[in-house]
C-alpha positions in Angstrom: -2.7 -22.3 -10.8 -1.0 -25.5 -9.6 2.0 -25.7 -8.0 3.5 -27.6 -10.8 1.8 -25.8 -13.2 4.6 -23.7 -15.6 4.2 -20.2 -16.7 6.8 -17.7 -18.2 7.5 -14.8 -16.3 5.6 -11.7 -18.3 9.1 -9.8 -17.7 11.4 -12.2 -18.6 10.1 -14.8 -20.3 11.7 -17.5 -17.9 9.4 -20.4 -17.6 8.5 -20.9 -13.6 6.3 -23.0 -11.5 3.7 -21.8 -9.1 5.9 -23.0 -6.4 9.0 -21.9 -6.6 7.3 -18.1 -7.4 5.8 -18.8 -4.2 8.6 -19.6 -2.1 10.2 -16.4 -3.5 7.1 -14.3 -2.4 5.8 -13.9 -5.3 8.3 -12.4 -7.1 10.0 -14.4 -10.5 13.3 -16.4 -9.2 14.8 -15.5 -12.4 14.7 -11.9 -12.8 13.4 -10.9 -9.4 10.4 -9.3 -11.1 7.9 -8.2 -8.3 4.0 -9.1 -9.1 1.5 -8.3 -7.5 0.0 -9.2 -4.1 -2.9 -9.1 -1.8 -3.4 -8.3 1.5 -3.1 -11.5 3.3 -0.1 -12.8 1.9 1.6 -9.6 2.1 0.7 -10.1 6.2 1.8 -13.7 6.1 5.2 -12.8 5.1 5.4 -9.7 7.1 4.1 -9.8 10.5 5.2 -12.4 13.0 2.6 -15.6 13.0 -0.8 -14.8 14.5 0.4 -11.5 16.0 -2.4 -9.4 13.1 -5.4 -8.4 15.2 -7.8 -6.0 12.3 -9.4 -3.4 13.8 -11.9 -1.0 12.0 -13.0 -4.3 9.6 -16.8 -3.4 9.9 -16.6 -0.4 8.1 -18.4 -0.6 4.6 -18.9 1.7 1.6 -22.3 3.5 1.5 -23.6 5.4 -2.0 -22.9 8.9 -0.7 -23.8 10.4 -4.2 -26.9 7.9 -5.0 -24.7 6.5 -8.1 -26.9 4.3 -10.2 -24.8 0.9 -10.1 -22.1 1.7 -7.2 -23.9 -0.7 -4.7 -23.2 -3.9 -7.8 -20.1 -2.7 -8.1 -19.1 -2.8 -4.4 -20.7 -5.9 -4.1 -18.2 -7.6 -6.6 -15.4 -5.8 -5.5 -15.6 -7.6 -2.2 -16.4 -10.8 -3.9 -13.1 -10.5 -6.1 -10.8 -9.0 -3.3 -12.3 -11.1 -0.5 -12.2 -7.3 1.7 -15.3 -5.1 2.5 -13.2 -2.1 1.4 -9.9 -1.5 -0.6 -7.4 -1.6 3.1 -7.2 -3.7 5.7 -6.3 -2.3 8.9 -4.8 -3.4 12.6 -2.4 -4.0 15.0 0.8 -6.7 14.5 4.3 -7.0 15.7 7.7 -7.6 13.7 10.3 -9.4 14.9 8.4 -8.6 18.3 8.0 -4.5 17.5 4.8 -3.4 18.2 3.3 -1.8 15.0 0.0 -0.5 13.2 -0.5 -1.6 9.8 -2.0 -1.0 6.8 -2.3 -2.7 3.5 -4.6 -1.9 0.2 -5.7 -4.1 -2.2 -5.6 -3.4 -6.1 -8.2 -5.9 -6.3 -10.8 -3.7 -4.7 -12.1 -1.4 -7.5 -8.7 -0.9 -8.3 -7.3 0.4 -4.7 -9.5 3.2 -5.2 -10.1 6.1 -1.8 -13.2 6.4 -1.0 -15.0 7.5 2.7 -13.9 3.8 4.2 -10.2 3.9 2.9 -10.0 7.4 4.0 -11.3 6.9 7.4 -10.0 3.4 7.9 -6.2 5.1 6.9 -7.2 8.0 9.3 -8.4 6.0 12.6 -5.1 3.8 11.8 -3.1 7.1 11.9 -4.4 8.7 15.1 -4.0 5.6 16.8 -0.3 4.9 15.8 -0.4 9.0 17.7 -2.6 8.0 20.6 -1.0 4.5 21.3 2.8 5.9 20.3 3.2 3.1 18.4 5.0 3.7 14.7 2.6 2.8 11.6 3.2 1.1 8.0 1.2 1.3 5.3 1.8 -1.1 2.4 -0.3 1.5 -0.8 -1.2 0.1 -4.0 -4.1 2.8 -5.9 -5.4 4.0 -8.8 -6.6 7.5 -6.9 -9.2 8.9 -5.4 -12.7 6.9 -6.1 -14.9 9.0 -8.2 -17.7 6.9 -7.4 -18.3 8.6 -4.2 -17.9 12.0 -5.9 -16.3 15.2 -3.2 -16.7 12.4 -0.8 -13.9 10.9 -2.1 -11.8 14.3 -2.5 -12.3 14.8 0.8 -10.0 11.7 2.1 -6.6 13.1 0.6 -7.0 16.5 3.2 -8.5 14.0 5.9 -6.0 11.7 5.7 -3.2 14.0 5.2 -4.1 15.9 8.6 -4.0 12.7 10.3 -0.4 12.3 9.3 0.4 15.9 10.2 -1.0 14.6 13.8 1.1 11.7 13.5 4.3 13.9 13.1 3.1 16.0 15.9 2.9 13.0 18.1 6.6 12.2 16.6 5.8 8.7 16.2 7.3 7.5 12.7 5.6 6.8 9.8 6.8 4.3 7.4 5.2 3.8 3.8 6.1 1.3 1.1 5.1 2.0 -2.3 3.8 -0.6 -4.3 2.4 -1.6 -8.2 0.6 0.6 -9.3 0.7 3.8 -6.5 -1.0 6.5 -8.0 -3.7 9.8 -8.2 -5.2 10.9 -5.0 -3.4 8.7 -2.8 -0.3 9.4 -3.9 -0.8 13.1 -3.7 -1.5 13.1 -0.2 -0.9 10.1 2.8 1.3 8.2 0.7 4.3 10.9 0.3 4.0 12.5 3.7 5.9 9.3 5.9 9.2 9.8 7.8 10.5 7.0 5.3 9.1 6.5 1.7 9.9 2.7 0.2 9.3 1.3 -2.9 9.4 -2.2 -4.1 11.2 -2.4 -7.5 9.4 -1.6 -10.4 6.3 -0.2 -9.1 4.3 2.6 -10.7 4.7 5.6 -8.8 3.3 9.0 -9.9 0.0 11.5 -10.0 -1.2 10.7 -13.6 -0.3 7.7 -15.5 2.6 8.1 -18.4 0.0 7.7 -21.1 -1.5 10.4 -19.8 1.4 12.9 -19.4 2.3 11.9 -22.9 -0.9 12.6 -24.5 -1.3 16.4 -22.3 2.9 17.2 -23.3 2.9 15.6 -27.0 6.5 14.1 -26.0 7.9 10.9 -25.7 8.8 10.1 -21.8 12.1 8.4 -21.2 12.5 4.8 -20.0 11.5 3.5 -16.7 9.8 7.3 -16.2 7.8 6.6 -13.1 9.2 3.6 -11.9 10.7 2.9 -8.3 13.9 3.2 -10.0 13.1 6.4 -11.6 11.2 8.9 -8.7 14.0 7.4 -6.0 16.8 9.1 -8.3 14.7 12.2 -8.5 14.5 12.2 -5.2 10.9 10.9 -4.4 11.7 8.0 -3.0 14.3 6.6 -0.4 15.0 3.5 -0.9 13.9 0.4 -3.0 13.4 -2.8 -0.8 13.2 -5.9 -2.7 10.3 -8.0 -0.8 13.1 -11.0 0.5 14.4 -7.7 2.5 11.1 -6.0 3.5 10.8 -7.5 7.6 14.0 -7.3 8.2 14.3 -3.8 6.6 11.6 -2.5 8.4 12.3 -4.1 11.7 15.5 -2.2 11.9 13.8 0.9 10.9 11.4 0.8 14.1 14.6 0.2 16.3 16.1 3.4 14.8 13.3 5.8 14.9 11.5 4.8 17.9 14.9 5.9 20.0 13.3 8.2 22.4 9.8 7.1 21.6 7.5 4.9 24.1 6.7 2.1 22.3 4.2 -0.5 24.1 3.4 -4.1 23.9 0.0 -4.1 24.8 
């Protein structure tokens, strides 16, 4: 879409230009409505300029199970997201903190977990231990991916014992919850962080609404699952609206990493 180009926000309705959505990070200047992002621009805005060094970027999917198709599928995945897998991985700074990220893509078969999301989350985890430096991970999933079959299972106890070495290494973890954060991820390295965030309005759950409607034959309540919703029940901490985000989580590294070695190699 052109910068001039006018489009009504799908929350809203407030008609917008490309531009101005833009120089709000993608988020709608009327209502603040957060869309969607993908990996690079969610670095641009983030990290300081030309301080992102990926490691772990030539890991690929395989076709652990022999699924008839999976290798197509892959193939336009990384076509569409412009990623070899559904996360992007490495090392950045913040407002000069030293930091290990990680961000997923919904574009890559829907932010799906499979053996190279698992292991690219795990290797980012036991190096924020190794290298006492704090990690981020910026999650946006639809679950495990049942493509790769018990493969894929396998990734929420892998990754989850990585973050249990994390906490043992008492380096913080930091996690920020994005549209649409759900299944297998979310029901392991996604809730285990010293700090859960949310940006508002995501999706945050285990199985979708119209799921949990059709198993309990009741009508959920407004906003059940939203950002909103799980941080007054408690399952998240706080909402960070994405103007907020750097600054946010540049004063979180200052507060946990009291006591902490934290390098600048």
């Amino acid at each position: 879409m052109a910068d001039n180009e006018i489009k009504s926000c799908s929350k809203c309705g407030i008609p917008y230009n490309e531009k101005e959505v833009n120089a709000a990070l993608n988020t709608c200047p009327g209502c603040g409505f957060h869309y969607r992002m993908e990996p690079m621009e969610r670095i641009a805005y983030l990290t300081d300029k030309g301080s992102f060094i990926e490691f772990s970027g030539n890991l690929h999917s395989l076709n652990p199970i022999e699924l008839a198709g999976y290798e197509e599928k892959l193939s336009v995945a990384e076509a569409k997201a412009q990623m070899k897998d559904a996360v992007i991985t490495g090392t950045c700074t913040i407002e000069g903190k030293p930091l290990i990220l990680g961000v997923m893509s919904f574009n890559f078969m829907g932010g799906s977990m499979g053996s190279v999301v698992g292991e690219k989350i795990t290797r980012a985890l036991l190096k924020g231990a190794e290298e006492k430096k704090p990690v981020l991970f910026y999650i946006t999933s639809g679950g495990a991916r049942m493509q790769e079959g018990i493969f894929s299972l396998l990734q929420m106890a892998k990754t989850s014992s990585a973050a249990a070495e994390l906490a043992k290494a008492e380096v913080p973890y930091f996690v920020m919850l994005c549209d649409p954060t759900t299944g297998g991820v979310t029901a392991s390295f996604a809730m285990l962080a010293d700090i859960i965030m949310a940006e508002p309005g995501a999706l945050i759950g285990f199985a979708g609404p119209r799921v949990i409607e059709g198993t309990i034959r009741q009508k959920l309540p407004d906003g059940f699952q939203r950002a909103e919703f799980q941080q007054e029940k408690g399952f998240v901490d706080t909402i960070v609206p994405r103007k907020d985000q750097r600054k946010i989580i540049s004063t979180l590294i200052d507060l946990h990493c009291h006591g902490t070695e934290v390098t600048n190699e």
